[in-house]
C-alpha positions in Angstrom: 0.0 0.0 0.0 1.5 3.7 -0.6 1.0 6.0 1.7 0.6 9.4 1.9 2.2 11.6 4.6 1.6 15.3 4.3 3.8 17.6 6.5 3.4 19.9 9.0 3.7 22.7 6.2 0.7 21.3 3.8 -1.9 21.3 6.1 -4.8 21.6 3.6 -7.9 23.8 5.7 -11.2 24.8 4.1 -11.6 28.4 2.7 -15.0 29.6 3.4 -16.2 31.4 0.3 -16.1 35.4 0.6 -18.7 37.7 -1.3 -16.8 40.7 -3.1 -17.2 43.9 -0.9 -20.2 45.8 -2.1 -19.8 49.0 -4.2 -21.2 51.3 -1.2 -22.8 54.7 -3.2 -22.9 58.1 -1.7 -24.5 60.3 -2.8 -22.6 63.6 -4.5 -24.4 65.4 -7.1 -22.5 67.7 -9.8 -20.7 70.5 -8.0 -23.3 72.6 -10.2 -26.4 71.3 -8.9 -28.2 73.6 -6.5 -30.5 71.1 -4.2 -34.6 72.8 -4.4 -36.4 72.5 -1.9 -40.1 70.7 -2.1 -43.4 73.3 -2.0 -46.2 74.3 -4.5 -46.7 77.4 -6.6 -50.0 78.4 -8.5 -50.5 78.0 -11.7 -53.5 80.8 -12.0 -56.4 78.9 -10.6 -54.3 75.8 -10.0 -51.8 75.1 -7.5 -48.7 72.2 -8.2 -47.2 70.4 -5.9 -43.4 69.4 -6.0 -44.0 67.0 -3.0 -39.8 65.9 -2.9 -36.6 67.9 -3.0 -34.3 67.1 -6.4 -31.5 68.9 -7.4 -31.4 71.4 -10.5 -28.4 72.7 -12.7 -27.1 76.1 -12.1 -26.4 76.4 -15.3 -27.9 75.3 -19.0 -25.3 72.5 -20.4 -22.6 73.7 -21.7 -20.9 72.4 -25.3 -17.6 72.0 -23.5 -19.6 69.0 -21.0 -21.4 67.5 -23.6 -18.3 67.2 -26.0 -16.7 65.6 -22.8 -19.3 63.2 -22.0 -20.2 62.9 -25.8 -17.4 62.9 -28.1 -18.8 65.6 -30.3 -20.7 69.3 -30.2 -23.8 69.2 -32.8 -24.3 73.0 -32.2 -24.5 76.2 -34.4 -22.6 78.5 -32.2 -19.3 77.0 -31.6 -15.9 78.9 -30.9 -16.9 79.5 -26.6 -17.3 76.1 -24.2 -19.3 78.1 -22.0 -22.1 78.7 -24.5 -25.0 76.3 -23.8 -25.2 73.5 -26.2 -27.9 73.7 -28.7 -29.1 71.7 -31.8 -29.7 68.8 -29.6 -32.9 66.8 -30.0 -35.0 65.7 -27.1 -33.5 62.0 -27.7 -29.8 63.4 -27.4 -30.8 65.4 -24.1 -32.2 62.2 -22.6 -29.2 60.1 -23.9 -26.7 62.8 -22.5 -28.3 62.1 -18.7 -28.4 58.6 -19.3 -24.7 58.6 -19.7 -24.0 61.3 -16.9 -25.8 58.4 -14.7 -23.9 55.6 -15.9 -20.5 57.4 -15.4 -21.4 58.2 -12.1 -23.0 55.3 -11.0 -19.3 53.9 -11.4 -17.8 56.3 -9.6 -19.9 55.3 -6.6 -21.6 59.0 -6.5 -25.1 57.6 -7.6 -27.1 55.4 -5.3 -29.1 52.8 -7.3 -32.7 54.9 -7.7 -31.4 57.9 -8.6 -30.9 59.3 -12.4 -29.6 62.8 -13.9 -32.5 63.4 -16.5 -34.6 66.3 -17.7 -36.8 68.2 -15.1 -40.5 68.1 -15.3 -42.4 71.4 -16.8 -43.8 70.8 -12.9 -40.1 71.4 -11.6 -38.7 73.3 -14.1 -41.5 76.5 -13.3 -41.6 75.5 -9.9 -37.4 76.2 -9.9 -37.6 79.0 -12.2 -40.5 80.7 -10.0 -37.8 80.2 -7.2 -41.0 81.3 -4.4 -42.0 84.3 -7.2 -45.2 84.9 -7.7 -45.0 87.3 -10.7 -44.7 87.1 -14.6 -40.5 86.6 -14.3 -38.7 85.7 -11.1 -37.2 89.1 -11.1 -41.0 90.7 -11.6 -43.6 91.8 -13.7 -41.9 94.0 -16.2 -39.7 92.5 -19.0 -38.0 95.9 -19.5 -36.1 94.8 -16.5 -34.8 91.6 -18.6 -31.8 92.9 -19.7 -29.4 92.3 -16.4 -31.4 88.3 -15.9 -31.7 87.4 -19.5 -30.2 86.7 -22.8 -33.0 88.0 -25.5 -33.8 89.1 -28.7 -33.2 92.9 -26.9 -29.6 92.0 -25.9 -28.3 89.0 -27.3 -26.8 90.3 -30.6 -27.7 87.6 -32.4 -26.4 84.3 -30.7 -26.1 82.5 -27.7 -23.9 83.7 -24.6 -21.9 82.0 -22.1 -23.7 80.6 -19.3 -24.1 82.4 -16.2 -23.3 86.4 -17.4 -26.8 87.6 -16.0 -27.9 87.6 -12.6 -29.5 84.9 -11.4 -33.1 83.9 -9.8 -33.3 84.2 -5.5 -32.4 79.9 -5.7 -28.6 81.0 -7.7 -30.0 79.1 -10.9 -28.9 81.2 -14.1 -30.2 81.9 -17.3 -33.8 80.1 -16.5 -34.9 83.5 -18.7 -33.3 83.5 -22.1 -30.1 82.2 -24.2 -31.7 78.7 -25.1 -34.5 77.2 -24.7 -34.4 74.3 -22.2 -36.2 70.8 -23.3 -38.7 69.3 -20.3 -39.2 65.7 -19.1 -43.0 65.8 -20.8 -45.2 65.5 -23.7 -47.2 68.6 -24.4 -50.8 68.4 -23.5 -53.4 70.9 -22.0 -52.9 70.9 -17.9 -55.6 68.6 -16.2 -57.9 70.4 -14.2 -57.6 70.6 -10.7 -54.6 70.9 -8.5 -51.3 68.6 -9.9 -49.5 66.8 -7.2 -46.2 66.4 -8.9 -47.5 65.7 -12.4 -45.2 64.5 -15.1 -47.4 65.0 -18.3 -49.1 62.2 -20.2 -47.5 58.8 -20.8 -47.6 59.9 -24.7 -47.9 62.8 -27.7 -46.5 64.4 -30.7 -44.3 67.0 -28.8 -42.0 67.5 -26.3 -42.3 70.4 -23.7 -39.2 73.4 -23.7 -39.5 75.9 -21.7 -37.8 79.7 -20.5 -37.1 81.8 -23.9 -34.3 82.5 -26.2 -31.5 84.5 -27.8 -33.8 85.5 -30.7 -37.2 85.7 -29.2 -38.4 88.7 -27.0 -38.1 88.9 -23.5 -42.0 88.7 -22.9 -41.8 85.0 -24.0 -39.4 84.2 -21.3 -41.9 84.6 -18.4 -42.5 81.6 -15.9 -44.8 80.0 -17.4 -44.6 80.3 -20.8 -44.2 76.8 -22.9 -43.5 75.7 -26.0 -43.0 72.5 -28.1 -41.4 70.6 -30.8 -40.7 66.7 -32.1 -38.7 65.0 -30.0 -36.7 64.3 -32.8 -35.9 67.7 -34.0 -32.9 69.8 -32.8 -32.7 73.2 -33.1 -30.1 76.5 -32.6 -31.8 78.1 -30.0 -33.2 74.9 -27.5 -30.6 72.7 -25.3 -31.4 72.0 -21.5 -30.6 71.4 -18.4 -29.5 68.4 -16.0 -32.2 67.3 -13.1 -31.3 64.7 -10.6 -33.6 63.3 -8.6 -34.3 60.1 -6.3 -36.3 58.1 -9.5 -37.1 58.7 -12.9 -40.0 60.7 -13.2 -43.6 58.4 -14.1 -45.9 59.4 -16.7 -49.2 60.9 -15.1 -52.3 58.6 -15.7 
């Protein structure tokens, strides 16, 4: 019979089997993003409810962060980072925070349930409003436009860089003018009643944009004005800016 003798060094013992650590996620939004508080505003008759605090960009997106993220710039006005990009679609918006989640996700920045996307037409006023009750956030008259907004008054022509006009009482710039800023929703007429944080219907034709541009006049930029195009079509004066919130908003019923 052979036998086997094992040594004092070759003691063989059992591993127990060992789960990878976890990815642990904390939470650290875009050193841009300015947290808003939850609360309502009226809507005439109506009042909207924003029932949960989400963060909102400072600042419209820039080409210089979406050729970063991106690998190209699709807009018109080029030669300045700091001018918002434009000529994006509604799909190339949504696909832009879809990547911004995915990157940070793997840095460990993004809990699981939380997304960069488009704001709501709900959030988007209710930011831009920033506790105002009046046509703009600075007031009533839009021949006070000129020191909050980029217009068809001031704007010689083009876009600007981000961030040279004063900004509303939440620090958020440029909500009035330089491009027009795509919306989570489809455009439909507002259901009646008061809106606890309504997200439009679940489908339409056209997508929502909202705050004014470089070649329109001030008194479009107001609050609560709202406009709309194809989702598919991009245009030189419409580009957006970056929500984040704890899920992705839900269609209303």
């Amino acid at each position: 019979m052979l036998a086997l003798s094992i040594g004092p060094g070759c003691e063989r013992h059992p591993h127990p089997f060992q789960e990878p650590p976890a990815q642990t996620f904390t939470l650290v939004p875009l050193t841009n993003m300015v947290r808003i508080p939850a609360g309502s505003f009226h809507r005439k008759d109506q009042r909207v409810t924003v029932s949960r605090d989400f963060w909102l960009g400072q600042f419209e997106v820039t080409q210089g962060e979406y050729q970063a993220l991106m690998g190209h710039n699709p807009s018109h006005f080029q030669g300045d980072d700091l001018r918002p990009v434009e000529k994006v679609s509604h799909a190339d918006a949504v696909a832009y925070c879809a990547a911004l989640t995915r990157q940070e996700q793997a840095a460990g920045r993004l809990p699981p349930g939380y997304a960069y996307r488009l704001p709501t037409e709900a959030e988007w006023e209710y930011a831009c409003r920033a506790g105002s009750t009046h046509r703009f956030s600075f007031g009533d008259d839009d021949q006070e436009a000129d020191r909050h907004a980029w217009t068809e008054e001031n704007s010689e022509g083009s876009t600007q860089p981000v961030g040279r006009k004063l900004p509303n009482a939440w620090g958020l710039f440029d909500l009035h003018g330089n491009v027009w800023e795509w919306c989570h929703d489809w455009f439909a007429d507002y259901p009646a009643g008061d809106l606890l944080d309504p997200t439009g219907p679940g489908t339409g034709e056209y997508k929502v944009f909202r705050g004014g541009g470089w070649n329109h006049a001030a008194r479009f930029a107001r609050c609560a004005n709202r406009f709309m195009m194809t989702p598919a079509n991009g245009i030189y004066f419409v580009g957006f800016r970056l929500a984040l919130g704890p899920t992705a908003p839900r269609a209303t019923p």
